[in-house]
C-alpha positions in Angstrom: 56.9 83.0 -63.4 54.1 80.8 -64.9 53.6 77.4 -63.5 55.0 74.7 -66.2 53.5 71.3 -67.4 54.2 68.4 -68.4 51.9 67.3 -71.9 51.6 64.5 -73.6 51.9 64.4 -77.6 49.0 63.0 -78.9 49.6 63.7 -82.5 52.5 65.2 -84.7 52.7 68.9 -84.4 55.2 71.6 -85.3 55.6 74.3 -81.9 58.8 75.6 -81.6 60.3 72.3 -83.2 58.3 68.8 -84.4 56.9 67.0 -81.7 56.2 63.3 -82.4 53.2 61.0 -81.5 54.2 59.8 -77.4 57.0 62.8 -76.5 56.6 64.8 -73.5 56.4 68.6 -74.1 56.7 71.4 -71.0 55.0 75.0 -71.0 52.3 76.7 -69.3 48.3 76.3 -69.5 48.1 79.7 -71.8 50.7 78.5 -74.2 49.2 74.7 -74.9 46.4 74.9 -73.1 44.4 75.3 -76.6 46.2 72.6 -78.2 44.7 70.1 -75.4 41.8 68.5 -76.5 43.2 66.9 -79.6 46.9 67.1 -79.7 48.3 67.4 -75.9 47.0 66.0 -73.1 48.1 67.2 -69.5 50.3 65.1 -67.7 50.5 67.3 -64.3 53.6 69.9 -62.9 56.9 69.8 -64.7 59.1 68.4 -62.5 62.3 70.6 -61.7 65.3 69.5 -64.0 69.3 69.1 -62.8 71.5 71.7 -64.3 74.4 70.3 -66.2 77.3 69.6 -64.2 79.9 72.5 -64.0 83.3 71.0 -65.1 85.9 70.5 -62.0 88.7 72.3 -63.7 87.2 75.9 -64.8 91.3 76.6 -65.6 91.6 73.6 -67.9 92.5 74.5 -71.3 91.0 74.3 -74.2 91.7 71.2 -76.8 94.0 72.7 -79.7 92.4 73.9 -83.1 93.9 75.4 -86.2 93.7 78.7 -84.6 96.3 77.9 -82.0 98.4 76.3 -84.6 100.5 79.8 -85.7 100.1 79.3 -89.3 98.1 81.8 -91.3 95.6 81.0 -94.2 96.4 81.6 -97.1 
């Protein structure tokens, strides 16, 4: 796996979604590395991110919907 960074916006873009002016964006040197100069500048290694936390009841339920109700559409 590539190494992953941390870059700074500099200027609106559109990569895989619109980046605004001052937002932090991750990927690796040969994906942004071009857009450096003028619209990213590098911040340093990406640190590692936290995993959501699995829920503590995995055999809880699901909240009702109108599929559980019975009643068919008409």
């Amino acid at each position: 796996m590539s190494n992953l960074f941390e870059w700074k916006v500099l200027r609106r873009h559109d990569g895989d979604r619109l980046y605004d002016e001052g937002e932090v964006r991750i990927g690796t040197k040969p994906d942004l590395g071009h857009l450096s100069p003028k619209t990213l500048q590098l911040i340093g290694p990406a640190r590692a991110r936290k995993a959501d936390a699995s829920p503590l009841n995995k055999a809880e339920r699901a909240p009702a919907n109108k599929a559980s109700t019975g009643r068919k559409a008409k």
